[in-house]
C-alpha positions as CSV (number, residue, x, y, z in Angstrom):
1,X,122.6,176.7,34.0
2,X,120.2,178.1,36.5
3,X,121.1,178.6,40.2
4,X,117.6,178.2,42.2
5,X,119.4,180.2,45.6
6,X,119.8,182.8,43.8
7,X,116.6,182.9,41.9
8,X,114.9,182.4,45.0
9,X,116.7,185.1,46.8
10,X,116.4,187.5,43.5
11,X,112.5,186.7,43.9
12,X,112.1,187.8,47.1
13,X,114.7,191.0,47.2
14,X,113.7,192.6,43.7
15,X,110.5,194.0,44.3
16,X,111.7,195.3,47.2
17,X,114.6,197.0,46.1
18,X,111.8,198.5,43.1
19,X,110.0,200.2,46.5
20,X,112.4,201.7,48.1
21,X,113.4,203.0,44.4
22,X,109.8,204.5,44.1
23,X,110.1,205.8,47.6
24,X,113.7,207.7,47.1
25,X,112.3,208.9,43.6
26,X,108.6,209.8,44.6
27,X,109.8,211.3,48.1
28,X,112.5,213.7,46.1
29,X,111.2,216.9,46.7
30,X,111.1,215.9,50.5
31,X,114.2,214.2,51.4
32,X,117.6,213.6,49.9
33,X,116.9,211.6,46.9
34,X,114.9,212.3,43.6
35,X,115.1,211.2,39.8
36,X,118.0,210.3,39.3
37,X,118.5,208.4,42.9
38,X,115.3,206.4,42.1
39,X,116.0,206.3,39.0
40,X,119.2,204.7,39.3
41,X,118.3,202.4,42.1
42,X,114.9,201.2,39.8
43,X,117.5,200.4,37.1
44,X,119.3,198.9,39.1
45,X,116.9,196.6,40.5
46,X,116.4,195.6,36.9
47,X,119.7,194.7,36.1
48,X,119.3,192.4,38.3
49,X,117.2,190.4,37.3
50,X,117.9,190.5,33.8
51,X,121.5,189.2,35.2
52,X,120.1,186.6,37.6
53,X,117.2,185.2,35.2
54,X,119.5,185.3,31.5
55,X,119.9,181.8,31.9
56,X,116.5,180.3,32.6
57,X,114.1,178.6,30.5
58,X,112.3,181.6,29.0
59,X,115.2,184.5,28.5
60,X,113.9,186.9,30.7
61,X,115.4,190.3,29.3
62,X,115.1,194.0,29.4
63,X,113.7,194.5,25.5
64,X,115.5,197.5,24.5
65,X,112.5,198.9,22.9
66,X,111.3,198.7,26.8
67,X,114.1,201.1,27.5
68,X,113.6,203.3,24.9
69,X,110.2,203.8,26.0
70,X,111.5,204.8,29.4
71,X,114.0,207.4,28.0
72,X,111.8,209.0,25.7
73,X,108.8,208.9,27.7
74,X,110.9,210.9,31.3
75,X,112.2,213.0,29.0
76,X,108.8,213.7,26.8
77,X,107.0,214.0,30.6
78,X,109.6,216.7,31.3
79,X,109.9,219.1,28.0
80,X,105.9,219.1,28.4
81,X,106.1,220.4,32.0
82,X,107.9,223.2,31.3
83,X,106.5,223.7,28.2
84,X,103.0,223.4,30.7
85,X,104.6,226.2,32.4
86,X,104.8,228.6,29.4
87,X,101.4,228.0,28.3
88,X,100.8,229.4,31.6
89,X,102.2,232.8,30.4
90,X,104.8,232.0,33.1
91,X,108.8,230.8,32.5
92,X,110.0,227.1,31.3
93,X,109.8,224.9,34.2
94,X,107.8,227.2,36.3
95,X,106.0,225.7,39.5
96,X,104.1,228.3,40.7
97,X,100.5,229.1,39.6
98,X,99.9,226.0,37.6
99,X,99.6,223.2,40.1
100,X,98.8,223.7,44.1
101,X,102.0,223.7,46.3
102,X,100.1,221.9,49.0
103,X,101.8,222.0,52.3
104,X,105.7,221.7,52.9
105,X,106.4,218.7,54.7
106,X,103.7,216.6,53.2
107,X,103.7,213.9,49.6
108,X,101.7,215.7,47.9
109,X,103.4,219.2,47.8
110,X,106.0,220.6,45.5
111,X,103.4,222.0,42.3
112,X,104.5,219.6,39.8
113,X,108.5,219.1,40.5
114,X,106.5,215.3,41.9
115,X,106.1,214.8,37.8
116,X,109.3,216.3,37.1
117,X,111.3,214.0,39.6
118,X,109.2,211.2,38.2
119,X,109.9,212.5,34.3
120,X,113.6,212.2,35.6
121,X,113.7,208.9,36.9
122,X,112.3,207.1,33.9
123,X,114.7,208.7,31.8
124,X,117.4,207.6,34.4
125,X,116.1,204.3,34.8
126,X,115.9,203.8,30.8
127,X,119.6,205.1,30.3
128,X,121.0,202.4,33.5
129,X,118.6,199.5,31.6
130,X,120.3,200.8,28.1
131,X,123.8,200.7,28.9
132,X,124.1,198.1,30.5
133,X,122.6,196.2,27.4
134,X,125.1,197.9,25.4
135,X,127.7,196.7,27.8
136,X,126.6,193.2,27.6
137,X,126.2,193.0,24.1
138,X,129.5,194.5,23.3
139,X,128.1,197.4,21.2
140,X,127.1,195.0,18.2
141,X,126.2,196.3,15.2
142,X,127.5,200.0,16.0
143,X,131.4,198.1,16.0
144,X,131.3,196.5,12.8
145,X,130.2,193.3,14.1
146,X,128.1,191.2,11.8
């Protein structure tokens, strides 16, 4: 059963709730917020509508594969950034030297903690999407389920 208020309204709110997740986790290094805020709150946003749109017609879902490909890509973008940083004859996770600080204050500053953030965030976002597709599905297979 389908509930077209709350379609509508899921609509319409979503993509919003995505942009001020991209803000918090883009605008990290700047203001309180980051990878994991953004992360969470991009995740979040997801959840939603896989919960508001489960019903309808075509079973719009989070594939878990989708997921996966969140986690393992923030957490692939971050091992190569400090990995980056050694190759740089400098220490893991290093941000000086390798990409310009630009000025404080401004979007694009912080040397490459901007990647970082964003490496975190997807692998935040990936872990929300992923439990809470575990949660929902009651663990499955891993519980002896057949």
């Amino acid at each position: 059963m389908t509930d077209m208020v709350l379609e509508t309204v899921a609509r319409i709110i979503i993509p919003f709730i995505q942009l001020f997740g991209a803000y918090v986790l883009m605008h990290g290094h700047l203001t309180p917020g980051g990878g994991f805020s953004g992360g969470t709150i991009i995740g979040a946003s997801l959840i939603l509508y896989s919960m508001v749109f489960r019903f309808s017609p075509r079973k719009h879902r989070i594939e878990h594969d989708t997921s996966l490909l969140f986690e393992a890509g923030g957490a692939i973008l971050y091992i190569l950034m400090g990995l980056l940083g050694i190759l740089f004859s400098k220490s893991f996770l290093t941000n000086r030297g390798i990409f310009p600080l630009g000025v404080p204050g401004e979007l694009i500053s912080g040397g490459m903690i901007v990647v970082i953030t964003l490496g975190i965030g997807m692998k935040v976002a990936g872990t929300v999407i992923t439990l809470f597709q575990e949660l929902l599905e009651g663990g499955g297979e891993h519980h002896g389920h057949n």
